[in-house]
DSSP file (Angstrom, degrees, kcal/mol; ACC not computed):
  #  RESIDUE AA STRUCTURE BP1 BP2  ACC     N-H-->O    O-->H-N    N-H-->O    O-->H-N    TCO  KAPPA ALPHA  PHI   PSI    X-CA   Y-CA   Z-CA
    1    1 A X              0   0    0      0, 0.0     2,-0.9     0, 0.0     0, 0.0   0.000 360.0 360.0 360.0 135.6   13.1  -12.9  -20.3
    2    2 A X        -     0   0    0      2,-0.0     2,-0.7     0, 0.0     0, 0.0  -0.723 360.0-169.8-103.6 101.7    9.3  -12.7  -21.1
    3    3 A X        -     0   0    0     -2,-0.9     2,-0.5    26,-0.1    26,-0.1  -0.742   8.3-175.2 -74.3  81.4    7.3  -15.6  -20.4
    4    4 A X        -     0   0    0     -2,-0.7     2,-0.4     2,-0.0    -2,-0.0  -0.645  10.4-162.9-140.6 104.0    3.8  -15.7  -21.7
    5    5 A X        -     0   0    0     -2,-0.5     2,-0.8     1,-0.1    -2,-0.0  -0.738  17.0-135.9 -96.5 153.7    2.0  -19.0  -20.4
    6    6 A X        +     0   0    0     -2,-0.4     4,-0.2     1,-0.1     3,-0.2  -0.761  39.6 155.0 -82.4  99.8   -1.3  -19.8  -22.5
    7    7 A X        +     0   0    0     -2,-0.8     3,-0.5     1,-0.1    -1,-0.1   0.317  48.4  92.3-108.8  26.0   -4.1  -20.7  -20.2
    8    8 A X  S    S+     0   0    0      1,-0.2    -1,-0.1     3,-0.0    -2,-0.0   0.899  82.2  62.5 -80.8 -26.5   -7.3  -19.8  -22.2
    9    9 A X  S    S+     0   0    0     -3,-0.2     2,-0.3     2,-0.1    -1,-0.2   0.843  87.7  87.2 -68.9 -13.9   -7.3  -23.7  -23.6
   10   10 A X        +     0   0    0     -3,-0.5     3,-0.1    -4,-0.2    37,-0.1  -0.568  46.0 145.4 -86.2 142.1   -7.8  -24.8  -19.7
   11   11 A X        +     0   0    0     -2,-0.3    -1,-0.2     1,-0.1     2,-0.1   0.444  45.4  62.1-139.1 -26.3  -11.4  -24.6  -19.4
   12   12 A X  S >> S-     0   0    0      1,-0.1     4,-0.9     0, 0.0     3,-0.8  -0.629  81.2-118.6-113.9 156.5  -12.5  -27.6  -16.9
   13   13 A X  H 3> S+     0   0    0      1,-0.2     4,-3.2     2,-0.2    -1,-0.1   0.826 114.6  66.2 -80.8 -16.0  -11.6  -28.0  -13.1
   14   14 A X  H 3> S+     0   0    0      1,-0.2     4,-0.8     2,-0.2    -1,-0.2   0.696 106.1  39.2 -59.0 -18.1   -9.8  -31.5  -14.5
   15   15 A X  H <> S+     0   0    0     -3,-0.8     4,-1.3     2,-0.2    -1,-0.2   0.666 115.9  48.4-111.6 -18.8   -7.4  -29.6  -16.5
   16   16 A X  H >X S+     0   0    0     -4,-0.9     4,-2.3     2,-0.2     3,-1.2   0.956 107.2  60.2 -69.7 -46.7   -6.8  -26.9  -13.7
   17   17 A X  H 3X S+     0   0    0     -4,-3.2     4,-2.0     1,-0.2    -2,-0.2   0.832 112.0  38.8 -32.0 -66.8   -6.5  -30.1  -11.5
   18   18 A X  H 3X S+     0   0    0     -4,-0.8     4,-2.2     2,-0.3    -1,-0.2   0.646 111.2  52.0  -9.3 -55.5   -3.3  -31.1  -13.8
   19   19 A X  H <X S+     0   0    0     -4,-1.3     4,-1.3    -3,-1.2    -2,-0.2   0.995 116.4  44.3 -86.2 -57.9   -1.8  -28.1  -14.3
   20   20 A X  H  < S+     0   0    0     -4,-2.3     3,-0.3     1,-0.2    -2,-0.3   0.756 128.0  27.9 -29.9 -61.0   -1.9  -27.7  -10.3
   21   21 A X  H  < S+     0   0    0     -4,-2.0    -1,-0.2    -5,-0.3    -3,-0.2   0.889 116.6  57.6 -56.1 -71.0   -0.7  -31.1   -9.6
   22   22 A X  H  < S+     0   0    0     -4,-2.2     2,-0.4    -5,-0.1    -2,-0.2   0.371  94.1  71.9 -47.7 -35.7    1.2  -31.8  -12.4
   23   23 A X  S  < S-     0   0    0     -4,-1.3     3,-0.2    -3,-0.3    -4,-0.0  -0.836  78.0-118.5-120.1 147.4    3.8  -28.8  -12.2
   24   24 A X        -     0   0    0     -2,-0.4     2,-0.4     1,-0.2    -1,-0.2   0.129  61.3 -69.2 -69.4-171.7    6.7  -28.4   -9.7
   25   25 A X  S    S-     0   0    0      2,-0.0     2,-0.5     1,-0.0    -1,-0.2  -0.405  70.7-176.4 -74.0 129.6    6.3  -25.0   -7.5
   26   26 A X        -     0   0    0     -2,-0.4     2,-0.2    -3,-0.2    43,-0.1  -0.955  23.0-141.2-137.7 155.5    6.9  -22.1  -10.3
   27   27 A X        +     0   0    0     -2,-0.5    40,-0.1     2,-0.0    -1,-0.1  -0.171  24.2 171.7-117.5  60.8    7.1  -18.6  -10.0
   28   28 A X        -     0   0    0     38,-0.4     2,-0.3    -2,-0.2    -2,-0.0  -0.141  12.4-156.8 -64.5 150.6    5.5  -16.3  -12.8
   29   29 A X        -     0   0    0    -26,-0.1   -26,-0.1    40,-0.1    39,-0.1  -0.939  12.9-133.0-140.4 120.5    5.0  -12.6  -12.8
   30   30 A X        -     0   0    0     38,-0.6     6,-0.1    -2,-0.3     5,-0.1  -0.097  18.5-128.9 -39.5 135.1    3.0  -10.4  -14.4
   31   31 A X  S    S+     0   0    0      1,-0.2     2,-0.3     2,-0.1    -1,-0.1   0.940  92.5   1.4 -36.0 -50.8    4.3   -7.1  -16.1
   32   32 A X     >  -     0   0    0      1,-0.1     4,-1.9     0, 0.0     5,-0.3  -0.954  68.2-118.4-146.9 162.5    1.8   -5.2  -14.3
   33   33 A X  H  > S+     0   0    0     -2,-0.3     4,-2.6     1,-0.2    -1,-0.1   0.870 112.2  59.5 -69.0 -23.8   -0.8   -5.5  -11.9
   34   34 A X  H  > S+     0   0    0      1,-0.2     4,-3.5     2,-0.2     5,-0.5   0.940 110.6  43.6 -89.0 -60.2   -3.6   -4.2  -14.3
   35   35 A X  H  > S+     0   0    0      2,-0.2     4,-2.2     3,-0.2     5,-0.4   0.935 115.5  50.3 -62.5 -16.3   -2.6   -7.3  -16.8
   36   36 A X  H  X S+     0   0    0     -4,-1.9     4,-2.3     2,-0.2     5,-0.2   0.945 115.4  50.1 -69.1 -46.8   -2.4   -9.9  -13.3
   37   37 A X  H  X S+     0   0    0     -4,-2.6     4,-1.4    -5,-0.3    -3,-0.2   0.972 112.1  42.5 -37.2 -81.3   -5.7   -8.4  -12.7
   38   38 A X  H  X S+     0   0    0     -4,-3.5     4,-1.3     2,-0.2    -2,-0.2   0.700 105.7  56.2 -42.7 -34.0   -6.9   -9.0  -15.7
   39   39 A X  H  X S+     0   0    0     -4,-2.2     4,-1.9    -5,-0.5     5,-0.4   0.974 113.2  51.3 -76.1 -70.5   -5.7  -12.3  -16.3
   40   40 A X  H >X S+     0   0    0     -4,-2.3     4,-1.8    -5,-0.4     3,-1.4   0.765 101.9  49.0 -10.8 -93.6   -7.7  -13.0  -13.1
   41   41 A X  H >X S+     0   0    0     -4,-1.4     3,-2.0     1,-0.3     4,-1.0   0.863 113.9  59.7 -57.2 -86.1  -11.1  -11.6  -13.5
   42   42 A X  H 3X S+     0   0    0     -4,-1.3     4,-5.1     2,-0.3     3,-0.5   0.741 107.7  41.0   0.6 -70.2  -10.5  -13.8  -17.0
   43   43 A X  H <X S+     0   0    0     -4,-1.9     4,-1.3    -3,-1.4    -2,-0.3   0.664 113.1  56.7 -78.9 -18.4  -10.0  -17.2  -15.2
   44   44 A X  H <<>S+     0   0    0     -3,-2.0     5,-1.4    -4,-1.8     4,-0.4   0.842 113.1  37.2 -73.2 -33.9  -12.8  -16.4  -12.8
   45   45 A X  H ><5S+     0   0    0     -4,-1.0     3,-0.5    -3,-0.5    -2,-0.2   0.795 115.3  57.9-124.3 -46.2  -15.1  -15.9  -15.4
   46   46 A X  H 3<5S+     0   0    0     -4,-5.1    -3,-0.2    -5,-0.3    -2,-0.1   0.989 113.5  41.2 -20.8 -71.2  -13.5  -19.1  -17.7
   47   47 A X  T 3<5S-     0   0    0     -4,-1.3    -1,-0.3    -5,-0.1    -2,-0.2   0.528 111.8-119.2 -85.4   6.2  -14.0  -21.3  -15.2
   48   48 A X  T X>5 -     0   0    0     -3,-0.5     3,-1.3    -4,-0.4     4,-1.3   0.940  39.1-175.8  84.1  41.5  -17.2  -20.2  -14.1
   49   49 A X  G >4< +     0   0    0     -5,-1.4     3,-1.1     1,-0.2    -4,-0.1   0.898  69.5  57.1 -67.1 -57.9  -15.7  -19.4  -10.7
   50   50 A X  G 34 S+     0   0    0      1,-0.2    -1,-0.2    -6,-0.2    -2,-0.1   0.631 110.9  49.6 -56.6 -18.1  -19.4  -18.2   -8.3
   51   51 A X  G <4 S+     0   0    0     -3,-1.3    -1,-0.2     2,-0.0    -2,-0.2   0.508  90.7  95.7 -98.4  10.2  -21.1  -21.9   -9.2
   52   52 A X  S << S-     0   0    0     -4,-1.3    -4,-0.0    -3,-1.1     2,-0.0  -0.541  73.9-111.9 -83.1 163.5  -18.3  -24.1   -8.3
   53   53 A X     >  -     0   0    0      1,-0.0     4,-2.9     4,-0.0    -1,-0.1   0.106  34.4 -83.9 -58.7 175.0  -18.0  -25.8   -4.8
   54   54 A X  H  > S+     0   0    0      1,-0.2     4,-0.8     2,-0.2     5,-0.1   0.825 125.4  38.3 -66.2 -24.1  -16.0  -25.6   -2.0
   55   55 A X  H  > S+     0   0    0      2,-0.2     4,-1.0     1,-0.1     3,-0.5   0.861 116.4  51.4-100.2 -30.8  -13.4  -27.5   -3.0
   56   56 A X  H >4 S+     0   0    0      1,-0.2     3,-0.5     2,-0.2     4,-0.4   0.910 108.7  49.1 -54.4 -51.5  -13.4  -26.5   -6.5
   57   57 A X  H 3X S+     0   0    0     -4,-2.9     4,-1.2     1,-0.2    -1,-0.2   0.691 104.9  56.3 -75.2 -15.1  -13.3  -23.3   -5.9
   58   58 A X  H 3X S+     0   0    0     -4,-0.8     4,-1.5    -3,-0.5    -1,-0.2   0.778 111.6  52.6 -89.2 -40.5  -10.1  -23.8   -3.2
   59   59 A X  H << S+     0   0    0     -4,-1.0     4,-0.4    -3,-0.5    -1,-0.2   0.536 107.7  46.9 -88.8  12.4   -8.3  -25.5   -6.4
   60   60 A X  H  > S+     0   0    0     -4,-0.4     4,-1.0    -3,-0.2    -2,-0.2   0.633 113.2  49.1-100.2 -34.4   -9.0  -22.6   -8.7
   61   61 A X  H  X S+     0   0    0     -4,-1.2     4,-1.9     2,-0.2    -2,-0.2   0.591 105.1  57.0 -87.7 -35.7   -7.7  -20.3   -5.9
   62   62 A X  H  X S+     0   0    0     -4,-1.5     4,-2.7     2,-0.2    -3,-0.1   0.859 114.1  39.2 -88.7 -27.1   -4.4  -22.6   -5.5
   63   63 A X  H  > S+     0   0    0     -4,-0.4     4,-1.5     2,-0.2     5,-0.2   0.772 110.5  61.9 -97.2  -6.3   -3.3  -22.1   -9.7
   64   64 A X  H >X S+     0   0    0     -4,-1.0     4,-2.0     2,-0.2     3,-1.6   0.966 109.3  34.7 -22.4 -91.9   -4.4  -18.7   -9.3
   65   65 A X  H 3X S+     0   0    0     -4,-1.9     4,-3.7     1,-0.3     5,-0.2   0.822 117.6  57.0 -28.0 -56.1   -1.7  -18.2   -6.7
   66   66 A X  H 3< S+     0   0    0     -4,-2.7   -38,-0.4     1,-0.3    -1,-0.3   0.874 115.6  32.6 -56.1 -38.7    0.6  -20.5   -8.5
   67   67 A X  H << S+     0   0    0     -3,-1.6    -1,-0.3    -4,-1.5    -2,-0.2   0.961 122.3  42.4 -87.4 -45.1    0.5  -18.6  -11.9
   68   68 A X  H  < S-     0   0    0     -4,-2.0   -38,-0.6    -5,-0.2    -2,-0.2   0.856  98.0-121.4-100.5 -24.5    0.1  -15.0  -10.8
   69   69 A X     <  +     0   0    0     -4,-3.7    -4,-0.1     1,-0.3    -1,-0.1   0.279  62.9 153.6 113.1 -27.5    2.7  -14.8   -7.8
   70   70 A X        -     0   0    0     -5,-0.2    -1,-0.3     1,-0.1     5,-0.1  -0.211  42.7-136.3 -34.0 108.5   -0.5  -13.7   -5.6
   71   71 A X        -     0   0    0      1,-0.1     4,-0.4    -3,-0.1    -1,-0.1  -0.238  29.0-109.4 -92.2 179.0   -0.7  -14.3   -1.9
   72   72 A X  S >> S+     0   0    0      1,-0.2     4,-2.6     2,-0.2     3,-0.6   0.846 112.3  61.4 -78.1 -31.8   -4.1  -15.7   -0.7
   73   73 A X  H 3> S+     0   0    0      1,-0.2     4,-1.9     2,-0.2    -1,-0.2   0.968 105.7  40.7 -42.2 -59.2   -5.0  -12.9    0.9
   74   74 A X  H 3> S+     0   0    0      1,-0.2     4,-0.9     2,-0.1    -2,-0.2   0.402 115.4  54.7 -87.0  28.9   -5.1  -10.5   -2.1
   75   75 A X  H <> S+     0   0    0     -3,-0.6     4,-1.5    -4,-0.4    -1,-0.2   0.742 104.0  53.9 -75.4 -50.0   -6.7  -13.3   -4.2
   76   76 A X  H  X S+     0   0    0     -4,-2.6     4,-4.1     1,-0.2    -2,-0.1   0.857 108.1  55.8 -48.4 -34.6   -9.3  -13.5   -1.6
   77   77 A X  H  X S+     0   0    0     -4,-1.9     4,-1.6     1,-0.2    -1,-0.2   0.900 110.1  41.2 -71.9 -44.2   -9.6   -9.8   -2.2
   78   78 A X  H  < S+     0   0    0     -4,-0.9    -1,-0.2     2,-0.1    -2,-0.2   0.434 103.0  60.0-142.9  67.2  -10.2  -10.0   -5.6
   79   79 A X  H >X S+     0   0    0     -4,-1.5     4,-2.4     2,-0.1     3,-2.0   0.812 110.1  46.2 -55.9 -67.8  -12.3  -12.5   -5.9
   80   80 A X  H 3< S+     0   0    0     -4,-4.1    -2,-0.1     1,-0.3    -3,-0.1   0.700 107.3  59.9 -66.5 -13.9  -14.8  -10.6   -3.6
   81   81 A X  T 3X S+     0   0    0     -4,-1.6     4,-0.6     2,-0.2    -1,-0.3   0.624 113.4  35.4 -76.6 -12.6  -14.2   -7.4   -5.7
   82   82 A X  T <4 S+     0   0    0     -3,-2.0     4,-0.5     3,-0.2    -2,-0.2   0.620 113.0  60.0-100.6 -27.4  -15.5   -9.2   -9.0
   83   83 A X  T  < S+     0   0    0     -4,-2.4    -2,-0.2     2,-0.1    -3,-0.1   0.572 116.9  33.8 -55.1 -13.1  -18.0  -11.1   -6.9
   84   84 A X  T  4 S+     0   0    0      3,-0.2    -2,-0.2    -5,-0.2    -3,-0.2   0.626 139.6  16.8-113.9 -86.4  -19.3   -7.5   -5.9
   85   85 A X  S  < S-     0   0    0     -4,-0.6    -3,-0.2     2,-0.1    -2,-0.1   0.365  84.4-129.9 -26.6 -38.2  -18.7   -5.8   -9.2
   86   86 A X  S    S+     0   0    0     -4,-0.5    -4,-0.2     1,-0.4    -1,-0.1  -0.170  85.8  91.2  97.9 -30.8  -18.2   -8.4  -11.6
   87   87 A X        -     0   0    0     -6,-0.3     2,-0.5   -46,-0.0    -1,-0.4  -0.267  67.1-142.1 -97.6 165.9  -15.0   -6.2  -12.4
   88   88 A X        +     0   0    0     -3,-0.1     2,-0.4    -6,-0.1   -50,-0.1  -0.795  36.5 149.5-133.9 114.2  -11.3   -6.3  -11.1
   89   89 A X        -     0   0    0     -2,-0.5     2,-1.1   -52,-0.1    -8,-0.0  -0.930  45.6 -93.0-140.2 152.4   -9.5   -2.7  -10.5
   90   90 A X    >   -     0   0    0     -2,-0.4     3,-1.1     1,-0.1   -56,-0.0  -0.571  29.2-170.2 -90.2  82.9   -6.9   -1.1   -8.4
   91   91 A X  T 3   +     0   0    0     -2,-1.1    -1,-0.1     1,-0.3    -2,-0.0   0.433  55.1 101.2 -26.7 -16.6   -8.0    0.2   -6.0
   92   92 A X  T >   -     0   0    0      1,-0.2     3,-1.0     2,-0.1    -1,-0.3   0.847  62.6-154.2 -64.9 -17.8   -5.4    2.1   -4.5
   93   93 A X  T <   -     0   0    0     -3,-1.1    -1,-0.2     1,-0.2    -2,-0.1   0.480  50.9 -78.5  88.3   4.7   -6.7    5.0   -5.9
   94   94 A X  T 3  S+     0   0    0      1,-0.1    -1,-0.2     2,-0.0    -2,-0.1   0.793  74.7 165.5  77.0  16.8   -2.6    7.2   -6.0
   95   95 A X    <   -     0   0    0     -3,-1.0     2,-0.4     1,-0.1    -1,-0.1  -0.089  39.2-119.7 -43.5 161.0   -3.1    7.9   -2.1
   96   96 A X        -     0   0    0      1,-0.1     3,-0.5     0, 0.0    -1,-0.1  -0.660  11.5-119.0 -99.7 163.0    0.3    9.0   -0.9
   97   97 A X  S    S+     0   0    0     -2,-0.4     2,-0.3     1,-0.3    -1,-0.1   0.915 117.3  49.3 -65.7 -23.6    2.0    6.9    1.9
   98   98 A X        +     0   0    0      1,-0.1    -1,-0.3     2,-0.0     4,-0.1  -0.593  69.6 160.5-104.7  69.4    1.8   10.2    3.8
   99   99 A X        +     0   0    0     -3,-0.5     2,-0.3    -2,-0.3    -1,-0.1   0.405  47.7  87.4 -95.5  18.6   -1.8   11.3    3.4
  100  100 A X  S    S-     0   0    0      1,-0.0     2,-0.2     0, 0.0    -2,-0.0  -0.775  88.4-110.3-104.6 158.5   -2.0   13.9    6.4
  101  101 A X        -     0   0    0     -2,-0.3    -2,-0.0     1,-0.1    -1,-0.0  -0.482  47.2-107.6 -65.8 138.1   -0.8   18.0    5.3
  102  102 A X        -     0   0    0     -2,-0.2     3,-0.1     1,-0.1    -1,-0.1  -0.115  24.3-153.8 -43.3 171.9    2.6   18.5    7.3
  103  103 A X  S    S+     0   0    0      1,-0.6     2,-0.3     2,-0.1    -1,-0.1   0.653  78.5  29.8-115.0 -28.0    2.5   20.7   10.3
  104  104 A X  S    S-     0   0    0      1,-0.0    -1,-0.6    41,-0.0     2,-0.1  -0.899  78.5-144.4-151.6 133.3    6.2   22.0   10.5
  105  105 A X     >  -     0   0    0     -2,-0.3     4,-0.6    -3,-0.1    -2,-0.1  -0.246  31.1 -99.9 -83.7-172.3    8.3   22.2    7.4
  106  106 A X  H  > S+     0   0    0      2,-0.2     4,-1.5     1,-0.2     5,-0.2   0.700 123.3  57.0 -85.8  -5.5   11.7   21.6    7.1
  107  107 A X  H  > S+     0   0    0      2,-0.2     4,-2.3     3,-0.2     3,-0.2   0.851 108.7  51.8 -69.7 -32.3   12.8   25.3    7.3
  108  108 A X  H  > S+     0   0    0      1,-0.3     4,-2.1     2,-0.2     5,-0.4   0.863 113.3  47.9 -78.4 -31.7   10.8   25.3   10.7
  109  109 A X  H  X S+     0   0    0     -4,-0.6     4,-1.9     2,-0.2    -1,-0.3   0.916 110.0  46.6 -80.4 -22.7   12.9   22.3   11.5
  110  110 A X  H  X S+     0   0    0     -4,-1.5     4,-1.5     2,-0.2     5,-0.3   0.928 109.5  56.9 -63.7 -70.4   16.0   23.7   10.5
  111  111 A X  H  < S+     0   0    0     -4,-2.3    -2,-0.2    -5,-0.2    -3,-0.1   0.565 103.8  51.3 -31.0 -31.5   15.0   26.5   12.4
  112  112 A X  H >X S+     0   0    0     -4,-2.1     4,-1.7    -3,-0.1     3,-1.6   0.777 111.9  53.1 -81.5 -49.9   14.5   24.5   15.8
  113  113 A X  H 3X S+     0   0    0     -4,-1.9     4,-1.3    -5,-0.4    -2,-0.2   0.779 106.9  40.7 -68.4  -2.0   17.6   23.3   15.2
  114  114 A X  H 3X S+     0   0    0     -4,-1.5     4,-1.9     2,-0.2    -1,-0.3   0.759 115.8  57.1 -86.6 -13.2   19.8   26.5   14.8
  115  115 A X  H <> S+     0   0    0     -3,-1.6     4,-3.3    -5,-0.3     6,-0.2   0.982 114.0  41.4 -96.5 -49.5   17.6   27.9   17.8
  116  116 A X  H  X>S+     0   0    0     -4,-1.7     5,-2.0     2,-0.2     4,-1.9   0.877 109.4  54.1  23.1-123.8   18.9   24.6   19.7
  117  117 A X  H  <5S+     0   0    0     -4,-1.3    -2,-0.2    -5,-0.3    -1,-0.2   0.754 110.8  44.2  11.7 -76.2   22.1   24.8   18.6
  118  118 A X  H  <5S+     0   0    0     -4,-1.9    -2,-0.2     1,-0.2    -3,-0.2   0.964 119.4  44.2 -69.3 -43.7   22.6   28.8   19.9
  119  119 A X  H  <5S-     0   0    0     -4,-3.3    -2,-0.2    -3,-0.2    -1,-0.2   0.964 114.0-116.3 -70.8 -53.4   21.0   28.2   23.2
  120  120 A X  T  <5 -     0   0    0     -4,-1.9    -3,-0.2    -5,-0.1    -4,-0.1   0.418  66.7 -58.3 115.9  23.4   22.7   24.7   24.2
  121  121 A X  S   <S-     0   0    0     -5,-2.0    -4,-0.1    -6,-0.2    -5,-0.1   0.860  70.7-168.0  76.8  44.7   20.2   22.5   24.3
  122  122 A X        -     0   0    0     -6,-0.5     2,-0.1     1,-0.1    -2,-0.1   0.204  42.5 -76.7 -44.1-176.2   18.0   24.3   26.9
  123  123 A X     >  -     0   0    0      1,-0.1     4,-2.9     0, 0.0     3,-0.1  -0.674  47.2 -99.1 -88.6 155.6   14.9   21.7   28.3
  124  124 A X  H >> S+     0   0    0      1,-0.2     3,-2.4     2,-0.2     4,-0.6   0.869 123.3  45.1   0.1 -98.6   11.6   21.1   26.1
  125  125 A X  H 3> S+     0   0    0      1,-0.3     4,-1.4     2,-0.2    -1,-0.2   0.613 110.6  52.7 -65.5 -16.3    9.6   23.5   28.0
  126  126 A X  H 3> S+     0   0    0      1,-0.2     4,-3.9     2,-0.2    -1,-0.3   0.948 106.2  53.0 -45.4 -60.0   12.2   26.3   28.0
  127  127 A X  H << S+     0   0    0     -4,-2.9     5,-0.4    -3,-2.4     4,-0.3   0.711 113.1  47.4 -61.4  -9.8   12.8   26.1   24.1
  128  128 A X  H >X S+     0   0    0     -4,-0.6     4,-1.6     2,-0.2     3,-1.1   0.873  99.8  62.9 -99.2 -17.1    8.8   26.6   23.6
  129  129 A X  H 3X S+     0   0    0     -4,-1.4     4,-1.2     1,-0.4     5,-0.2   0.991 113.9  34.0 -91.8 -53.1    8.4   29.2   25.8
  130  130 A X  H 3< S+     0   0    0     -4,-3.9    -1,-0.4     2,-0.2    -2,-0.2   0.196 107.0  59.9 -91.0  38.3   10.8   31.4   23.4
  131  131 A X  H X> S+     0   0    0     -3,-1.1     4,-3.0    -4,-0.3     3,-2.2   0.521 110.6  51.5 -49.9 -74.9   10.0   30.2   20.4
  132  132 A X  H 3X S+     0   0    0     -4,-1.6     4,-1.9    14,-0.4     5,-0.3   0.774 114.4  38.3 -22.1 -32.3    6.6   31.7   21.8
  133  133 A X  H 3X S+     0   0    0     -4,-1.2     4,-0.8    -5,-0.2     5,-0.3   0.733 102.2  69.3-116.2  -5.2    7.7   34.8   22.7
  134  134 A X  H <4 S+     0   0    0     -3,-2.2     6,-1.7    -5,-0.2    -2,-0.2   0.835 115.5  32.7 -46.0 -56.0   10.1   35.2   19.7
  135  135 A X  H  < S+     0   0    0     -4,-3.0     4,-0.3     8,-0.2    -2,-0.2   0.920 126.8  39.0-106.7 -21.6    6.8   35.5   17.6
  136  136 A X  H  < S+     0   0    0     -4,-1.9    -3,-0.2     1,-0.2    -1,-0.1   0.855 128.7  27.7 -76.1 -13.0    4.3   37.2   20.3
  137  137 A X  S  < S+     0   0    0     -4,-0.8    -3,-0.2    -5,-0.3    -1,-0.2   0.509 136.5  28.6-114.2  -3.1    6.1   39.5   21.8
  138  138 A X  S    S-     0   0    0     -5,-0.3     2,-0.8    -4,-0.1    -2,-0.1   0.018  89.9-130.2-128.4  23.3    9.0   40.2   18.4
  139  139 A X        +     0   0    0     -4,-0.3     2,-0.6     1,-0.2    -4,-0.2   0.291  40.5 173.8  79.8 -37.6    7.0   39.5   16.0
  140  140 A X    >   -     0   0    0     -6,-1.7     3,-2.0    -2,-0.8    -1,-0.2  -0.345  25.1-153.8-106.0 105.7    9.3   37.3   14.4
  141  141 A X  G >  S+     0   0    0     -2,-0.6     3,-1.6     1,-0.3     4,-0.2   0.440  87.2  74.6 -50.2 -31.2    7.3   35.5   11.2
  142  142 A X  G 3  S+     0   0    0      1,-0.2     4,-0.4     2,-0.1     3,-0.3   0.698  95.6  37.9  -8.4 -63.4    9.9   32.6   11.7
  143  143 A X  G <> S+     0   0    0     -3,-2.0     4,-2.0     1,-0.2    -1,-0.2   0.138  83.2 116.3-101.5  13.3    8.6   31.0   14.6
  144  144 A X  T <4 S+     0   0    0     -3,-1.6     4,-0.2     2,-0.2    -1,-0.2   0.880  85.2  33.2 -74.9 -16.6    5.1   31.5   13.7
  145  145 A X  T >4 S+     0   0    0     -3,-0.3     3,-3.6    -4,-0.2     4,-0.2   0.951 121.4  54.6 -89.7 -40.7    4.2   27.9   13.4
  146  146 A X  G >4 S+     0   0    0     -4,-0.4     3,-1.5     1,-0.4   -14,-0.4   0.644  84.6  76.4 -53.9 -14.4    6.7   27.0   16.3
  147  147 A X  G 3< S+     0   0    0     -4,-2.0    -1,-0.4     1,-0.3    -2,-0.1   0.655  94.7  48.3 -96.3   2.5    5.4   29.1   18.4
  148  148 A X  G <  S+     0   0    0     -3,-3.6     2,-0.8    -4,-0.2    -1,-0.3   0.222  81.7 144.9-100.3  21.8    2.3   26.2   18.9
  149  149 A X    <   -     0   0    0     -3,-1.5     5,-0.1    -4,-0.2   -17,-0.1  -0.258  40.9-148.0 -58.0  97.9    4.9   23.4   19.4
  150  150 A X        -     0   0    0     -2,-0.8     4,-0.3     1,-0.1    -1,-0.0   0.045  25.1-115.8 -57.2 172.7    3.8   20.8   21.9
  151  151 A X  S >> S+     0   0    0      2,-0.2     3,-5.8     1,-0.1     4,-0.5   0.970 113.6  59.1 -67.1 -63.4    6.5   19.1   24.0
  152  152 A X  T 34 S+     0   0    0      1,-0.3     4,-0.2     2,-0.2    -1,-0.1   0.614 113.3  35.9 -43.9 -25.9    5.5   15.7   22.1
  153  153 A X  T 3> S+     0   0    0      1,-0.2     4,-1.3     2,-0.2    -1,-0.3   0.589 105.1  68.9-102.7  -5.7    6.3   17.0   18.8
  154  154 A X  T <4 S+     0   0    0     -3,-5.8    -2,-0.2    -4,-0.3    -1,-0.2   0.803 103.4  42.5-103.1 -18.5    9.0   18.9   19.9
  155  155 A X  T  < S+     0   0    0     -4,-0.5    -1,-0.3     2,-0.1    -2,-0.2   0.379 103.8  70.6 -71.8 -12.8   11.1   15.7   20.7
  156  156 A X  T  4        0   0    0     -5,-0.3    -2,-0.2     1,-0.2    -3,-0.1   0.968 360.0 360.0 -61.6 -75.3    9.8   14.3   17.4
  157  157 A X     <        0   0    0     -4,-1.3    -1,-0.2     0, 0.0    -3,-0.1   0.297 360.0 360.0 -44.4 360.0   12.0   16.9   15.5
């Protein structure tokens, strides 16, 4: 079900006061963040949100939260991003969760583990020392990234 609350007619901190006061805990959600944004960066700008007091500004901040679902932390955040910018945008910019290149694929990991595997589970420094000499002294194109394998990483894998 799609809810769609009208807040353009509150215009005064007496009617924010109300709607704050006045209504039991509720829990709206936006579609998307870009319209929560936007409906933000709106109600800052309605209400005139950089001349109010402290305390005004602390009840503008609490039906903020109420309507948009918003913790006070990322309201605090943008608030200060339209206070610097006058705009409100998402920043997260499509980073990945992982943003460093791998080092070791999974064929290389597959590859520790068959090597593993055949040997019997030899120590750390045993398995690097032939991986190592599997690709300097054989050549063998396989083991070329293993063959820089640190202990520490080699128990990661």
């Amino acid at each position: 079900m799609i809810v769609t609350l009208q807040t353009e007619r509150v215009r005064t901190l007496d009617q924010v006061r109300a709607f704050v006061e006045g209504s039991e805990a509720v829990d709206f959600a936006g579609a998307e963040r870009e319209s929560v944004y936007e409906f933000v960066r709106r109600a800052l700008v309605r209400l005139g949100y950089e001349r109010l007091g402290k305390s005004d500004k602390g009840l503008v901040r609490r039906s903020l939260a109420k309507v948009t679902g918003l913790s006070r932390a990322q309201l605090t955040r943008l608030i200060g991003q339209h206070r610097e910018t006058g705009r409100i945008e998402d920043r997260r910019g499509g980073a990945s969760a992982c943003p460093f290149e791998r080092r070791y694929t999974r064929a290389d990991i597959g590859q520790l583990a068959a090597v593993d595997a055949a040997l019997g589970q030899m120590s750390g420094p045993a398995t690097r020392a032939l991986m190592r000499r599997q690709y300097a002294v054989f050549g063998d194109e396989r083991f070329e990234r293993l063959a820089g394998l640190s202990n520490g990483h080699l128990y990661n894998q």
